[in-house]
C-alpha positions as CSV (number, residue, x, y, z in Angstrom):
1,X,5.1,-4.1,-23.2
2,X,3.1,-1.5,-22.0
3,X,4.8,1.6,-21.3
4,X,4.0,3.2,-17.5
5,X,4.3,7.2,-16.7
6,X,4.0,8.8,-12.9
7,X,4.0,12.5,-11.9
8,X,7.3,12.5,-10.2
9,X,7.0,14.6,-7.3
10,X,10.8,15.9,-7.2
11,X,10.7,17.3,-10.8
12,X,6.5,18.1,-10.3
13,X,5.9,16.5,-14.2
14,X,4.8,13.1,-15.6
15,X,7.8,11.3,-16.9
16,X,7.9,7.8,-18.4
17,X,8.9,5.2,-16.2
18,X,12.7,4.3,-16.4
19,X,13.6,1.4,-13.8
20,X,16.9,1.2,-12.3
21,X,17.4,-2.3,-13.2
22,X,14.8,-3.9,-15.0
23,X,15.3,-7.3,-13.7
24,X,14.1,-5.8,-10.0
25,X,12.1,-2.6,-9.5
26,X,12.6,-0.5,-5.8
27,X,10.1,0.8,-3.9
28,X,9.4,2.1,-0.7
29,X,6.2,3.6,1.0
30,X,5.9,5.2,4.5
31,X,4.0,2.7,6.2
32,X,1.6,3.4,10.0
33,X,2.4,4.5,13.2
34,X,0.8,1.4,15.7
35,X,-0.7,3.3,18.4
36,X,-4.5,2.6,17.1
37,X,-6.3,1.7,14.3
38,X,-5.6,2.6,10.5
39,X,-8.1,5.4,9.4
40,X,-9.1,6.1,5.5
41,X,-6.5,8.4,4.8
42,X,-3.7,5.1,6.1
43,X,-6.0,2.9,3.5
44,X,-5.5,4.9,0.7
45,X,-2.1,5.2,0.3
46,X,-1.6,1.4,1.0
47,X,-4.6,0.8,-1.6
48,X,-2.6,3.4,-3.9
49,X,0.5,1.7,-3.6
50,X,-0.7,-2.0,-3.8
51,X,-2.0,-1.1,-7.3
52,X,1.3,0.4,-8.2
53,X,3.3,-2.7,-7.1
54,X,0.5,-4.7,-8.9
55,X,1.0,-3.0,-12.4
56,X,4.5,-3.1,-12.0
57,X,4.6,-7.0,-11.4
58,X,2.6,-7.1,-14.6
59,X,5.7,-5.3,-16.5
60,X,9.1,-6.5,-14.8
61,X,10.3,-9.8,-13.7
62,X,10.9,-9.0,-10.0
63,X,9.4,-6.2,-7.7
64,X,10.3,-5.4,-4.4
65,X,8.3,-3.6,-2.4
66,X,9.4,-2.4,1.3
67,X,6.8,-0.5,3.7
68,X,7.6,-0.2,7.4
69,X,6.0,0.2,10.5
70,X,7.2,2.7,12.9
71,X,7.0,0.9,16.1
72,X,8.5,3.9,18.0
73,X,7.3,6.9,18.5
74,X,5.8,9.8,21.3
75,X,2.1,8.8,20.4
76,X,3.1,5.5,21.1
77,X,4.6,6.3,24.4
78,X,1.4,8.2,25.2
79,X,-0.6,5.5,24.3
80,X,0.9,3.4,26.7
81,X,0.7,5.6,29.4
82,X,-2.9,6.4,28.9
83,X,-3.8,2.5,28.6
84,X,-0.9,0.8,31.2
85,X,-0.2,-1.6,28.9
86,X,3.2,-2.3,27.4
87,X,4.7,-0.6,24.4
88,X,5.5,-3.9,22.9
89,X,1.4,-5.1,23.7
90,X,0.1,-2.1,21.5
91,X,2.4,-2.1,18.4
92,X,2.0,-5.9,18.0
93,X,-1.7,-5.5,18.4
94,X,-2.1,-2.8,16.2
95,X,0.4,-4.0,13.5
96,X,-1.5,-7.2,13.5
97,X,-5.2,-5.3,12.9
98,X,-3.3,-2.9,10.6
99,X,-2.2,-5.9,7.9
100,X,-5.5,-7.8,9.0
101,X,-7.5,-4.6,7.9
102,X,-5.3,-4.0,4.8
103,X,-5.6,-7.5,3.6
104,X,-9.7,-7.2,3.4
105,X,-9.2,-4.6,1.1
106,X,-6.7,-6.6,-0.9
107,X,-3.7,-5.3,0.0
108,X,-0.7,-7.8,-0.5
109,X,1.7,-7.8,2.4
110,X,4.9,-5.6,1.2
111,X,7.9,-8.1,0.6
112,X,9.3,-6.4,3.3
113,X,7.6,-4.9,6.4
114,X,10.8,-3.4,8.7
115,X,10.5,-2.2,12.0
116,X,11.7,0.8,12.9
117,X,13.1,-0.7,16.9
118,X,15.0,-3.3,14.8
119,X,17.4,-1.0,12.9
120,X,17.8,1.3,15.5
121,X,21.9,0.3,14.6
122,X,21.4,1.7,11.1
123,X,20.3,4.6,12.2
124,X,22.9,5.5,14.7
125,X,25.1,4.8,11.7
126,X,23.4,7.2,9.5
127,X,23.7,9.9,12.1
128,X,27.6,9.5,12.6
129,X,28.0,9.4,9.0
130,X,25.9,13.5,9.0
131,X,28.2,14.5,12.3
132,X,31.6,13.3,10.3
133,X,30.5,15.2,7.0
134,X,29.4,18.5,9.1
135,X,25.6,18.3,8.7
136,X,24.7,17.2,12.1
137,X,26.1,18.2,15.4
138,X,25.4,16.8,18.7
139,X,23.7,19.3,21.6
140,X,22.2,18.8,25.4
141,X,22.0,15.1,24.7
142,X,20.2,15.5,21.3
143,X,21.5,15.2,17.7
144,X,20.7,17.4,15.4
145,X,20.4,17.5,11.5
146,X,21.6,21.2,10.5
147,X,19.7,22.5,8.1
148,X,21.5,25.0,6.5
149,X,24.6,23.0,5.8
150,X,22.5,21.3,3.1
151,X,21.3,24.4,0.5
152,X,19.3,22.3,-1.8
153,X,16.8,21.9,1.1
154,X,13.3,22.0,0.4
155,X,13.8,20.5,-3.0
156,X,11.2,18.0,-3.0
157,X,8.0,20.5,-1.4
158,X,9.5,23.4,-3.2
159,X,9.3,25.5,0.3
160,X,10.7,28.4,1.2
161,X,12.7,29.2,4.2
162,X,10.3,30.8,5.8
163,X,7.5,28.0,4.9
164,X,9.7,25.2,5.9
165,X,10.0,27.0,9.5
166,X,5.9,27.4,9.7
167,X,5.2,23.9,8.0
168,X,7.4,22.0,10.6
169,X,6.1,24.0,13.1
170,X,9.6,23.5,14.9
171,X,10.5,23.0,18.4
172,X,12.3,26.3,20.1
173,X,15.0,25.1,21.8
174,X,18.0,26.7,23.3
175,X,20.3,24.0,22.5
176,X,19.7,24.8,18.0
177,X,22.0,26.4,16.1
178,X,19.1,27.3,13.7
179,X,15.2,27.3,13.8
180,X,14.6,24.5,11.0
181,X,17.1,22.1,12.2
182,X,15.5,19.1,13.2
183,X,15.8,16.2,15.7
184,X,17.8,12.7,14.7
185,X,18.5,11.7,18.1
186,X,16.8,12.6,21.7
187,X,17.4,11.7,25.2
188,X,14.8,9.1,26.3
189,X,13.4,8.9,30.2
190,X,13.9,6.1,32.5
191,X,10.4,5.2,31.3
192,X,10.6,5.7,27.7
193,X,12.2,3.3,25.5
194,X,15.9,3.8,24.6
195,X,18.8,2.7,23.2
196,X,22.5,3.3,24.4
197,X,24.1,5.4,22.0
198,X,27.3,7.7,21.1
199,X,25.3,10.3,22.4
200,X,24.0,8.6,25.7
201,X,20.8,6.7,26.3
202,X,17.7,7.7,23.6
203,X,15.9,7.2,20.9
204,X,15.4,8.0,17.2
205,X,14.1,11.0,15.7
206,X,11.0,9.9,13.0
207,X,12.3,10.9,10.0
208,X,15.8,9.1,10.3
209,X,14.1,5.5,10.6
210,X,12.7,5.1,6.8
211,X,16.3,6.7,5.5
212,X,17.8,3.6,7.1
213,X,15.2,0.7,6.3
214,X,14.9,1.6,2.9
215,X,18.7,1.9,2.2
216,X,19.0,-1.2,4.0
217,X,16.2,-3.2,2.2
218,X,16.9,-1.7,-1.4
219,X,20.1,0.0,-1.6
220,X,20.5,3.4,-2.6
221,X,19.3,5.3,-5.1
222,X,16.0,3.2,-5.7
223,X,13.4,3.8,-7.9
224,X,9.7,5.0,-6.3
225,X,9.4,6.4,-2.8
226,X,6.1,7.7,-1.6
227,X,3.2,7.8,0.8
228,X,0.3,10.5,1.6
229,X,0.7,13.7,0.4
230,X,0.8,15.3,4.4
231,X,4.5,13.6,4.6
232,X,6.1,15.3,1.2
233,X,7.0,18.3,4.2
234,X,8.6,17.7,6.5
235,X,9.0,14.1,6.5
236,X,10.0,13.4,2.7
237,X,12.0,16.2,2.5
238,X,14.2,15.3,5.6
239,X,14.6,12.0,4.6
240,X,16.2,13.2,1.6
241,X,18.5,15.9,3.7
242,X,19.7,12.8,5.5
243,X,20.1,10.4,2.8
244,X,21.8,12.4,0.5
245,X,24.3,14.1,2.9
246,X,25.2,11.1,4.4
247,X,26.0,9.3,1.2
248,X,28.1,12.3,0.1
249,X,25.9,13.2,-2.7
250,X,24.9,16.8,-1.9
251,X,24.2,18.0,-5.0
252,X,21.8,15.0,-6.6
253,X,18.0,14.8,-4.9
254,X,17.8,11.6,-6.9
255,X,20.3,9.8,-5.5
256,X,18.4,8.6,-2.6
257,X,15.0,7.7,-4.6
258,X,14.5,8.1,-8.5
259,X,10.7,8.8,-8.6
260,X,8.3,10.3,-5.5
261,X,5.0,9.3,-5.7
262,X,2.1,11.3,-3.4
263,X,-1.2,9.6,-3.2
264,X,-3.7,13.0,-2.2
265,X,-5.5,14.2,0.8
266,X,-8.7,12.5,2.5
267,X,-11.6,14.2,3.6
268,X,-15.2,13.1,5.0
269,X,-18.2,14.3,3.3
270,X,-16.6,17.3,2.5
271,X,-14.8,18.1,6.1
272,X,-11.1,17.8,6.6
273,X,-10.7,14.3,9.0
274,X,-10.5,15.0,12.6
275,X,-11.6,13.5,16.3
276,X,-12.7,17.1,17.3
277,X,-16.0,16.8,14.1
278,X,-16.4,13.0,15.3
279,X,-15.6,12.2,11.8
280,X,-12.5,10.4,12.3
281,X,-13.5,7.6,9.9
282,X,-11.6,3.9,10.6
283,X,-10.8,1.4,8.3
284,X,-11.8,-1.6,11.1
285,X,-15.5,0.3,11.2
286,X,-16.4,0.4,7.9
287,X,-15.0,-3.0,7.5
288,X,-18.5,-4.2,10.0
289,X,-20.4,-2.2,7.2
290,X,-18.9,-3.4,3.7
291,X,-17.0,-6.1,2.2
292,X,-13.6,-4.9,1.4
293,X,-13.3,-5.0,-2.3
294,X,-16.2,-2.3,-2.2
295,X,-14.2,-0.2,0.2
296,X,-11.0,-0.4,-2.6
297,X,-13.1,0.8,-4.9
298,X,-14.3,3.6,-3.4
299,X,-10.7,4.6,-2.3
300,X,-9.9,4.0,-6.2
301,X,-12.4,5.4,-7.7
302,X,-10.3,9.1,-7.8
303,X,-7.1,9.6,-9.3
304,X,-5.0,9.1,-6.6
305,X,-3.2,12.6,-7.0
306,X,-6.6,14.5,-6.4
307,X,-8.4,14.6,-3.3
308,X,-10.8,12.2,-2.1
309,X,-14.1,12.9,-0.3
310,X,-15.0,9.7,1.4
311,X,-18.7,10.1,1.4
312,X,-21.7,7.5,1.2
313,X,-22.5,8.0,-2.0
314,X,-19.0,7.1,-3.3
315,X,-19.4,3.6,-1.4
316,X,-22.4,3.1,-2.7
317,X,-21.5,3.5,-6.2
318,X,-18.8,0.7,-5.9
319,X,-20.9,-1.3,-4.1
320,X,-23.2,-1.6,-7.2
321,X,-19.7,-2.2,-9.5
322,X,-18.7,-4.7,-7.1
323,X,-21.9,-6.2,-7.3
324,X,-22.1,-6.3,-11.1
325,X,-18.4,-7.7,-11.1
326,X,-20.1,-10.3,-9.4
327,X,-23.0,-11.0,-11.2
328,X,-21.0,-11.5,-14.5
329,X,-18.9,-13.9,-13.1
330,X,-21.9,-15.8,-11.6
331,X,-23.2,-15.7,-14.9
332,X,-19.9,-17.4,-16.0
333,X,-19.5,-19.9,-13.1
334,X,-20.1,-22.8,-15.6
335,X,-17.3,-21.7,-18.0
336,X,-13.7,-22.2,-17.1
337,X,-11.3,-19.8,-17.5
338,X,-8.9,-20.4,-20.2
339,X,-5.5,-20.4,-19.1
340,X,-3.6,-19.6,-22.3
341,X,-5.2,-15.9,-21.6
342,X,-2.6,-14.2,-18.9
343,X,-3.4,-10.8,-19.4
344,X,-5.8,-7.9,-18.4
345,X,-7.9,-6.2,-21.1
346,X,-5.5,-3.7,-23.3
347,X,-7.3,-0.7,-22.2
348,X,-7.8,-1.2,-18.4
349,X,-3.9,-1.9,-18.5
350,X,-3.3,1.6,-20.6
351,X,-5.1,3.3,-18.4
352,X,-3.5,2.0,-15.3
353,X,-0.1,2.6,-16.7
354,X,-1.3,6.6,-17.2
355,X,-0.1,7.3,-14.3
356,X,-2.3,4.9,-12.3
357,X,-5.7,6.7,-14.2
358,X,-8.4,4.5,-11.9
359,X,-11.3,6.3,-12.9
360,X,-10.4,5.7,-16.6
361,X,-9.4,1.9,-15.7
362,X,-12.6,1.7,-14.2
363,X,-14.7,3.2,-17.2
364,X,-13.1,1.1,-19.7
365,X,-13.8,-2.1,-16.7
366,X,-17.2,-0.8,-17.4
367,X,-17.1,-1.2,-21.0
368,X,-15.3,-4.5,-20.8
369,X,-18.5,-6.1,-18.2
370,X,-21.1,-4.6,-21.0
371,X,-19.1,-6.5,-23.5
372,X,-19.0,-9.4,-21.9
373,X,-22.9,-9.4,-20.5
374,X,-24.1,-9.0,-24.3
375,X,-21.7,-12.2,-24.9
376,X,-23.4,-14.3,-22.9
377,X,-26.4,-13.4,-23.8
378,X,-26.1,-14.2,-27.7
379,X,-26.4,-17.7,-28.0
380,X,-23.7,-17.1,-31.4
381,X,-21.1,-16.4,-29.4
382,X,-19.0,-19.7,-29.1
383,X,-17.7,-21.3,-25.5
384,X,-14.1,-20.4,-26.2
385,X,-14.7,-16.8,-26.4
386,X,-16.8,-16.9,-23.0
387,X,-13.7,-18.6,-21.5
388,X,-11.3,-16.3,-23.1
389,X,-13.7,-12.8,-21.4
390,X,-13.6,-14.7,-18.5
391,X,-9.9,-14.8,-18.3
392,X,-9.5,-11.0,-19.5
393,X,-12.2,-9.9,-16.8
394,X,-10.4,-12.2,-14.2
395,X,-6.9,-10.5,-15.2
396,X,-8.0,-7.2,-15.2
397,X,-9.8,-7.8,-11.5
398,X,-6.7,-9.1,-10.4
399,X,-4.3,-5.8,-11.4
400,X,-6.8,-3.2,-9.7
401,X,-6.7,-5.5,-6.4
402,X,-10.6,-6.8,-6.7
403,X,-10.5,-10.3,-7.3
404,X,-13.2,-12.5,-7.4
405,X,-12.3,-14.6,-4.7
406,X,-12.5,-11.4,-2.4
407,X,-16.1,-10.4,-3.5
408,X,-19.1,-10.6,-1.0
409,X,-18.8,-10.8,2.5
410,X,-16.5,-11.8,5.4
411,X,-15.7,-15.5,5.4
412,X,-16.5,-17.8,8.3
413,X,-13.7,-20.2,9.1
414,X,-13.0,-23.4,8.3
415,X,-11.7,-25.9,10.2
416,X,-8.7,-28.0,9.5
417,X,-10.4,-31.3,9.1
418,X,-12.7,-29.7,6.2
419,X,-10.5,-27.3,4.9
420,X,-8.5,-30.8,4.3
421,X,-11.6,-32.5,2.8
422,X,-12.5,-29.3,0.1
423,X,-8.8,-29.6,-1.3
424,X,-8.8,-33.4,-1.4
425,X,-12.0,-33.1,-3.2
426,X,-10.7,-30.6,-5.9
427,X,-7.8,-32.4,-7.0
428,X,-10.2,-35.1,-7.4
429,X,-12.8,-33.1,-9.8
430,X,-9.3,-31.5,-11.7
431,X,-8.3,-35.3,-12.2
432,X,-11.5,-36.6,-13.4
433,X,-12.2,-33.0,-15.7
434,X,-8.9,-33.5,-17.3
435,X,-10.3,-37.2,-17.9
436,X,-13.2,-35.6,-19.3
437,X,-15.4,-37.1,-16.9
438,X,-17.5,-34.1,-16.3
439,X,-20.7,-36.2,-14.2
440,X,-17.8,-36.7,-11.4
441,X,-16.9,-33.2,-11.6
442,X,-20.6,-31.8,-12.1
443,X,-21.2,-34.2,-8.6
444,X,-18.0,-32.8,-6.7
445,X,-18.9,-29.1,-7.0
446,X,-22.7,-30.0,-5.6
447,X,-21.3,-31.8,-3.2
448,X,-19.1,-29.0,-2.2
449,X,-22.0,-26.5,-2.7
450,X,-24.5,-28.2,-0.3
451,X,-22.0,-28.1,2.1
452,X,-21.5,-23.6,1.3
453,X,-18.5,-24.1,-0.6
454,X,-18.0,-22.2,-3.7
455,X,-15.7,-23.4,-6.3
456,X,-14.3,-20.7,-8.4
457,X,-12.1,-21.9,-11.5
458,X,-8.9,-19.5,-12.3
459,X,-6.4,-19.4,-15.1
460,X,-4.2,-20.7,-12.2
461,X,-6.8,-23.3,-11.4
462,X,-9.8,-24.1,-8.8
463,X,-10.3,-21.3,-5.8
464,X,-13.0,-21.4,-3.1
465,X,-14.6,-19.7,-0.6
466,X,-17.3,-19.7,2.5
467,X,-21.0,-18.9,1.1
């Protein structure tokens, strides 16, 4: 089995990859805030952390993978006074785009996708649990977690005291017994939402939310926990604070989450992202302007740690991969794939399991398309090796989230009564292929292909798609 290494953010070196419990691998990633639409930055680290969950799925049994949505929240609250509309109308609407968005770019829906309003109980018991232990104190109708009480603060960003008091750019308020302590509870108005609580009527603070879905979800400690590299301070680092004071272990960082993983900053053609240059750059728009493998790419096509200018260029250079991903396995439409072959190619894997090395996956993906282009064109090489590429090439698609059956454009929909008529047909042509009656089967996919259906074989079996 291959062997996978990650830069762990907590102890800032790679380290080989030790899970928990082999037979089921924890993670958690910090999922949107559903006031609006998911910009590039949002894609990345669900891009980022799909391939992650995909590699590990190709090394342990059983993954679980957890990503909320934070359904609560002031923007929210000023979204729905700017628009009128209910709180309940935007976050459904936009947590319904956001997964609809994700999935074009082949992002699998997490295992689990909490919501922050539905553990609003967990939380509550999370902050009692700080207040009994003497790291949070209740004040003017807020609670508060209190900083100092907890000396291995700033552990994780490695910040100063001074630096975490500028980076959290914290709230003066009379009612703090120090500058960096931060909110866990707050009074809500008669037109905010709220819960009734120990400490009147109110709602979560942001950072305790993920400290209770993911202890919830995957126990504690778990193995990965991550997101963009804008929440390692101070959003990571209070999570920890909370988790790990309230469980009583002080004096171990790692006993909320093994590993942290950081995905790096966004920026647009060389500007940092922001409404006030107009270059506020949304997932949904460039969705109208290419298919959504070629967008993956792009957000792939850096190592995830580094920086990545989103820029033109970079989408048109994995628009012309994506194209000649396509155009090999057009070339190999007539071959079926052969399903004793289960695994990508050796060297796309390796470099996946460096520490999730895209832009050496995608050189040796490269390498692997040249191989397979002279292969079809030597009239030597013999049908079962053609099969076995294609299965290797289909694989290794699969792990980095491009898949064939994703490439091209949008699909139109298909109604019912044909959707019901395609699949009837291609159990049929599987029937009479393992009959070796190959005219039927030959006749069912030009059947299907007058009518714009594409049949695309799979180690798995037959796919297809809108032309």
């Amino acid at each position: 089995m291959a062997a996978l290494t990650l830069f762990n953010s907590l102890t800032r070196k790679k380290e080989a990859f030790e899970p928990l419990d082999k037979n089921n691998v924890r993670l958690y990633a910090c999922g949107p805030t559903v006031y609006n639409y998911a910009h590039i930055g949002n894609a990345r680290m669900a891009v980022v952390f799909d391939t992650l969950t995909r590699v590990l799925r190709t090394l342990y049994p059983k993954v679980t993978y957890v990503s909320n949505i934070t359904d609560v929240d002031d923007k929210i609250i000023a979204a729905h006074r700017e628009t009128g509309q209910p709180i309940e109308t935007i976050t459904e609407k936009y947590t319904k785009i956001y997964n609809e968005d994700m999935a074009s770019l082949g992002v699998a829906p997490p295992d689990i996708q909490p919501r922050a309003t539905t553990h609003i109980g967990e939380m509550i018991k999370i902050i009692e649990d700080l207040i009994a232990r003497d790291h949070a104190y209740a004040a003017d109708g807020h609670v508060l977690f209190h900083v100092p009480s907890f000396p291995a603060y700033g552990g994780l960003s490695g910040r100063s005291r001074d630096e975490q008091i500028a980076g959290a750019r914290v709230e003066v308020a009379s009612y703090k017994k120090d500058p960096a302590d931060f909110v866990l509870w707050k009074p809500s108005g008669a037109d905010e939402p709220g819960w009734d609580s120990p400490w009147g009527y109110g709602r979560p603070g942001w950072h305790i939310e993920c400290s209770a879905m993911s202890a919830k979800h995957l126990g504690l400690p778990f193995d990965i926990h991550g997101g963009g590299a804008d929440l390692k301070f101070p959003h990571h680092e209070n999570e920890i604070a909370q988790s790990c004071c309230a469980s009583g272990h002080e004096d171990d960082l790692s006993a909320f989450a093994k590993v942290w993983v950081h995905n790096g900053f966004v920026t647009v053609e060389g500007e940092k992202m922001s409404k006030s240059l107009g270059n506020f750059t949304l997932v949904h728009d460039i969705l109208e302007d290419y298919p959504g493998p070629v967008i993956r790419l792009a957000l792939l096509s850096a190592h995830y740690r580094k920086p990545l200018d989103w820029t033109q260029k970079r989408l048109q250079e994995a628009q012309r991969l994506s194209e000649k991903i396509a155009d090999i396995f057009g070339a190999l439409d007539a071959i079926e794939c052969d399903p004793s072959v289960t695994s990508a190619d050796a060297d796309i894997l390796a470099a996946l399991c460096d520490d999730l090395n895209t832009p050496l996956a995608f050189s040796k993906l490269n390498t692997l398309l040249s191989k397979i282009d002279l292969a079809i064109t030597n009239p030597k090489i013999p049908h079962k090796t053609l099969a076995e590429l294609k299965s290797i090439l289909y694989n290794s698609t699969q792990i980095l989230g491009i898949g064939i059956v994703d490439q091209g454009v949008k699909e139109e929909a298909v109604d019912e009564a044909l959707q019901t008529e395609i699949e009837k047909l291609l159990t049929e042509r599987t029937a009479a292929k393992a009959a070796k009656n190959f005219a039927r089967a030959d006749e069912i996919r030009d059947e299907l292909n007058k009518q714009g259906i594409e049949i695309i074989d799979t180690p798995e079996g037959p796919n297809w798609r809108k032309t």
